[in-house]
C-alpha positions, -999 to +999 in steps of 0.1 A: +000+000+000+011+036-009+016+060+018+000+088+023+006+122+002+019+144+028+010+183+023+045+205+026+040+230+058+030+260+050+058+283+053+053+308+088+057+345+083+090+355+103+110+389+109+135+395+081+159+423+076+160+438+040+190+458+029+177+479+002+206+498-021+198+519-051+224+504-081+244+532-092+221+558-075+236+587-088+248+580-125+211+564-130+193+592-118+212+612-143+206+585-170+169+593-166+174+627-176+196+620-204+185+588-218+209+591-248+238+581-225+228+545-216+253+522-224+281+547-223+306+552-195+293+578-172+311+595-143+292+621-118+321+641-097+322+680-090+317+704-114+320+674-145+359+687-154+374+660-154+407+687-151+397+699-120+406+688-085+372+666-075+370+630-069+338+605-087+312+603-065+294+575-087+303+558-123+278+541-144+287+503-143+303+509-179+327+528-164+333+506-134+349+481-164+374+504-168+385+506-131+368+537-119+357+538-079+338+565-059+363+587-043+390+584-074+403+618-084+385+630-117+421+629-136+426+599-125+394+584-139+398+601-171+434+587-180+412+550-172+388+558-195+393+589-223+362+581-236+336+585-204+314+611-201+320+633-166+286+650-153+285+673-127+272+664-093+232+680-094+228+673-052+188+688-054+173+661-078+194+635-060+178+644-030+144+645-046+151+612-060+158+598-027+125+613-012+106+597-037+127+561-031+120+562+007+085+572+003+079+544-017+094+519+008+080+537+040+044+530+020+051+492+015+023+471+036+039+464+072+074+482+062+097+499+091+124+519+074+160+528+087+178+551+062+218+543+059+221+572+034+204+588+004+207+554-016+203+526+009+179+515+034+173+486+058+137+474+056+120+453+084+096+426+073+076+401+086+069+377+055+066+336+050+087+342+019+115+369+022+125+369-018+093+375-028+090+408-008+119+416-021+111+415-056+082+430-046+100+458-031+122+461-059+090+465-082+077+492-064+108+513-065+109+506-101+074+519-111+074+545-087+111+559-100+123+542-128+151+532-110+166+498-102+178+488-067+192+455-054+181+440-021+202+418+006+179+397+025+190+382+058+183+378+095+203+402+110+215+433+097+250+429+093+241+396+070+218+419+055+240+440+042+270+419+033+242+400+011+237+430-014+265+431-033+260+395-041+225+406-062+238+435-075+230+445-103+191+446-095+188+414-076+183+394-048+206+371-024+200+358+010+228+353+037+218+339+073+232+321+100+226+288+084+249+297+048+268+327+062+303+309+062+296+289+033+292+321+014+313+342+035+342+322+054+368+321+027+366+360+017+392+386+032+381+401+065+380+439+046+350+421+027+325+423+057+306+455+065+325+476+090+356+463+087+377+483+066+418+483+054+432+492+090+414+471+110+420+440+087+457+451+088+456+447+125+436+416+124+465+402+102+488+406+129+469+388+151+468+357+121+433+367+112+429+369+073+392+355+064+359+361+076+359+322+088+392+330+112+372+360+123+344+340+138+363+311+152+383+340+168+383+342+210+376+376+220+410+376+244+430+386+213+401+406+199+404+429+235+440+428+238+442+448+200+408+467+199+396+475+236+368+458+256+335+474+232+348+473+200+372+437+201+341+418+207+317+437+179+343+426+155+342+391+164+307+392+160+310+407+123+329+373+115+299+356+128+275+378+107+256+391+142+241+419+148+203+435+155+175+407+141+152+440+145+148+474+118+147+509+139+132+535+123+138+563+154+155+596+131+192+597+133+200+630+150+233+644+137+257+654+158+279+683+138+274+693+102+301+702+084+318+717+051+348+712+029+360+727-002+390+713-021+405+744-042+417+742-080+449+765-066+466+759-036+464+789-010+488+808+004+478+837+006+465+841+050+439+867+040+428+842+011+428+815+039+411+830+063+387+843+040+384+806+032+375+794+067+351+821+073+328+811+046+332+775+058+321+787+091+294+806+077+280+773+058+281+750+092+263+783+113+233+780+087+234+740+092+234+741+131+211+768+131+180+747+114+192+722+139+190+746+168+219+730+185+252+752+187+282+746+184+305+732+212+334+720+194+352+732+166+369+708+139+393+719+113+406+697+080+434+708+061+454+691+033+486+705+025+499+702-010+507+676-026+483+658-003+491+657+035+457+657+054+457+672+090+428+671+116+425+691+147+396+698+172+390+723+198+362+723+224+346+760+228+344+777+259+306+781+253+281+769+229+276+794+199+263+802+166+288+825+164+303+827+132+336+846+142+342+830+169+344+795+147+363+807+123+390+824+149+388+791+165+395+770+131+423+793+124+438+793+160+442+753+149+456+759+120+485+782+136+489+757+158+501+736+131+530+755+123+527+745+086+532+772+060+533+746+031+501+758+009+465+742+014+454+720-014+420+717+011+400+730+043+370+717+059+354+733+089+328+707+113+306+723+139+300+696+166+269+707+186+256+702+217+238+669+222+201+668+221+181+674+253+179+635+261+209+632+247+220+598+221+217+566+221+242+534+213+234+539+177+231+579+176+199+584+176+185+614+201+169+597+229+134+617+239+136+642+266+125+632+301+089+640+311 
């Protein structure tokens, strides 16, 4: 006699973590606007001169084939590829592109939406089938904005987002507890979320190279090299763990701050200071719509050819004062001693902390009662 059919289980909704990244945010947006230019390399950085000082701030993934990153000087990127075409960054219709993405994914039935940046996005669901909603997801973002995105699924969020660049472009993959070394164990430490050059440097020297070292790793070493907090949180990147849960509580920023990286070295001190000033001017209209002021002055400069020096001073009051945060900044810069001239200066206003002050993750906490 035959047994029985049996009847599958039905799969039970869970909690799932969705890392949500637009695919070449930047360089698509501008695709949409000139359609002509699909296909081609594309590179968006500065003013679009490819002989001015600026870096790429995204390349099409045409141009990608050729070797260009984010953050690669413009005359760099054009010696890799002559033929690309440089754009100019346009920030206002990024920024009303990325309303328009995390509108749509704020609206998605059951949703709870943590922004990482104009382009990414974790995404708390709780779904039976965790792909599905993702291509769900995906087809949202697509009809509402044209644009593609690629979604890591997992069950925490660090596995989350180690899972997107394995679906990019405009994909899917999942990575949780049960295939995370499989996938994961034989890549390079600097491969996992958080962990950049320097710390995977240090981990070498401890005879940590892959992620699967990483998590078989005792924290004793981890403590001895990176302190009691931070030791074991980079253990548990190895292991892919990290919050199971999406928090959508705003992220309160703590300073705002401006740069500007000048086509001619200055020399000049009344050019400098000039220089500072308007920086300081910049961060005083930032911390102003924050109505925080500023306790702590920070100053960036890079010397020519390209020596970068940071330096921070804590302010005997809070202010919105814009002389007094410029005197500050170039108080620091005396300090230096450096006369060599300034390929760049960047000016940060650190305020003071929210009324309830932050939490672990930098979110304001609400005020007492």
């Amino acid at each position: 006699m035959a047994p029985a059919a049996t009847t599958p289980p039905t799969p039970v909704p869970a909690p799932w973590v969705l890392h949500v990244d637009m695919d070449q945010f930047l360089a698509a947006v501008e695709l949409l606007r000139r359609p002509e230019l699909v296909g081609l390399p594309v590179v968006v950085g500065g003013r679009g001169d490819p002989t001015e000082r600026a870096v790429v701030s995204t390349a099409s993934y045409e141009a990608r084939a050729f070797g260009i990153r984010s953050g690669m000087p413009l005359k760099l990127a054009v010696r890799k590829c002559p033929d690309a075409v440089f754009l100019p960054v346009d920030f206002p219709v990024y920024e009303a592109a990325s309303q328009q993405v995390m509108a749509t994914l704020r609206a998605f039935p059951g949703a709870v939406v943590e922004l990482l940046g104009w382009d990414e996005a974790f995404v708390g669901v709780t779904t039976a089938d965790p792909v599905a909603t993702a291509r769900e997801i995906q087809a949202a973002v697509l009809a509402a904005t044209d644009l593609h995105c690629s979604v890591g699924i997992g069950d925490t969020t660090v596995r989350a987002k180690n899972a997107t660049d394995f679906g990019k472009p405009r994909g899917t993959y999942l990575l949780t507890r049960d295939n995370w070394l499989e996938v994961m164990g034989e890549k390079p430490t600097k491969a996992l979320w958080g962990i950049g050059n320097r710390i995977a440097e240090r981990l070498t020297t401890l005879g940590i190279r892959t992620v699967a070292e990483l998590a078989a790793a005792p924290d004793e070493p981890l403590v001895a090299e990176f302190g009691p907090s931070t030791g074991p949180h980079i253990g548990r990147l190895g292991r892919g763990e990290g919050r199971a849960t999406v928090d959508d509580t705003p992220w309160v920023p703590r300073a705002h701050g401006h740069e500007t990286t000048y086509q001619h070295n200055l020399t000049d001190p009344a050019e400098i200071a000039s220089a500072i000033r308007e920086l300081a001017d910049q961060c005083v209209a930032d911390i102003r719509r924050e109505g925080r002021p500023c306790q702590r002055v920070h100053l960036k400069v890079r010397f020519a050819p390209f020596f970068t020096v940071t330096r921070v001073r804590k302010l005997p009051d809070p202010t919105y004062d814009v002389a007094t945060i410029t005197d500050t900044a170039l108080a620091l810069l005396g300090g230096l001693g450096d006369e060599r001239p300034i390929r760049l200066l960047g000016v940060r206003a650190e305020m003071v902390p929210p009324e309830g002050g932050y939490d672990v993750r930098g979110h304001g906490r609400p005020a007492a009662p």
